[in-house]
C-alpha positions as CSV (number, residue, x, y, z in Angstrom):
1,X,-38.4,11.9,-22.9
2,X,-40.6,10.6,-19.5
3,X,-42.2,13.1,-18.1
4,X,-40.3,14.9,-14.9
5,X,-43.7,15.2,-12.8
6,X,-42.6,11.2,-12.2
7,X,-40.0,10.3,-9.8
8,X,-37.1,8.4,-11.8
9,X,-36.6,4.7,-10.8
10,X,-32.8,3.5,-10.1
11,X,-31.5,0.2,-8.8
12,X,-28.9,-0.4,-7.1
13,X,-27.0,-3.4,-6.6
14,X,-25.1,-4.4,-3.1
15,X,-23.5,-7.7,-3.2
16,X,-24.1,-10.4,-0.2
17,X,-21.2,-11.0,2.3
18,X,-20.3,-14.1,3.4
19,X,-21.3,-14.1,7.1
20,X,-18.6,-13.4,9.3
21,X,-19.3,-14.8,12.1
22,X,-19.0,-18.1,10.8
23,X,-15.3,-18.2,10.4
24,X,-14.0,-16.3,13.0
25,X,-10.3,-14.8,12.6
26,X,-9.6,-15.9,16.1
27,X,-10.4,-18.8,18.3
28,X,-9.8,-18.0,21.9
29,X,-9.8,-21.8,23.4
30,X,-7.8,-21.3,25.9
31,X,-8.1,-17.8,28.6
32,X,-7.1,-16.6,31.6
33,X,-7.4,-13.6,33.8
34,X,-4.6,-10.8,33.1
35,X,-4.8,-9.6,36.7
36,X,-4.8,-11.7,39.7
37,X,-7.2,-10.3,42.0
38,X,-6.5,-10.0,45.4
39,X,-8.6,-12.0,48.6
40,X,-11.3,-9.8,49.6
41,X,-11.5,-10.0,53.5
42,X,-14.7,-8.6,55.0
43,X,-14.0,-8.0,58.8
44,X,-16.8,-10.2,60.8
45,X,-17.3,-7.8,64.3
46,X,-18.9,-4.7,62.0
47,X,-21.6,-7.1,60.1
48,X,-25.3,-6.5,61.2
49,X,-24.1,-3.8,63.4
50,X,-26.7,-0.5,63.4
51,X,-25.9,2.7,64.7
52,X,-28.4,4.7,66.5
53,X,-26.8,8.2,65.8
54,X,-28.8,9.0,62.5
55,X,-32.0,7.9,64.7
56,X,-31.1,10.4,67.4
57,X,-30.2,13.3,64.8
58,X,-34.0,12.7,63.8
59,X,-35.5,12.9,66.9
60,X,-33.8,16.4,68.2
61,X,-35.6,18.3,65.5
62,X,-38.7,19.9,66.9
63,X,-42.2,18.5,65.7
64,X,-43.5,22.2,66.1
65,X,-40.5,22.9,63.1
66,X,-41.2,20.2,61.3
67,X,-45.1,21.2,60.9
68,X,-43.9,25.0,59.8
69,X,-41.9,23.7,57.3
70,X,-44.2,21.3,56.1
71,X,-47.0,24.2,56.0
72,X,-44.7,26.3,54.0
73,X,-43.8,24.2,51.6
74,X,-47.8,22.9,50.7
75,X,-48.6,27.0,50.5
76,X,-45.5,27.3,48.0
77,X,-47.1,24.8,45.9
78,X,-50.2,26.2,46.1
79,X,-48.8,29.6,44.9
80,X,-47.2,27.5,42.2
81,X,-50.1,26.1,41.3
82,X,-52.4,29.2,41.5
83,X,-49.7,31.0,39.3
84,X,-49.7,28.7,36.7
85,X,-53.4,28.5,36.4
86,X,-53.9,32.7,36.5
C-alpha cells in the first residue's frame, strides 16, 4: 500500500475539439437592417442658442448665504474629522 501522508496522483484525459470557429454553421453573406429607421430632423433655429435663466438663478442667491453655508459645511467636516480621530 503507498503511504496516505502522499497526495494520490490521477490523470485525466479530455480530448481536443476541432475548432469551431473554422467552419461556421452559418455564413451570413448577405444582411440587411430589420427596421428601417426613420430621418432624424434636427430643427436649425434652437442650435447654438444659450439661455441666460440658469445664469440669473445663480446670481439671486446672496453671497453673504453662500459664505454661511460654505462655513458650515467645512466645520461639519471638521467635527467629522475630529470624531473619527478621538
Amino acid at each position: 500500500m503507498a503511504d496516505s501522508s502522499e497526495p494520490k496522483k490521477e490523470t485525466v484525459h479530455i480530448p481536443i475539439l476541432s475548432d469551431p470557429r473554422a467552419n461556421p454553421a452559418v455564413q451570413m453573406k448577405k444582411t440587411q437592417l430589420l427596421i428601417d429607421l426613420p430621418a432624424v430632423e434636427m430643427p436649425a433655429d434652437t442650435m447654438g442658442t444659450v439661455s441666460s435663466e440658469p445664469q440669473q438663478q445663480i446670481d439671486a442667491i446672496p453671497m453673504l448665504f453662500c459664505w454661511v453655508l460654505l462655513a458650515a459645511s467645512a466645520t461639519i467636516l471638521i467635527l467629522q474629522i475630529w470624531n473619527y480621530l478621538a
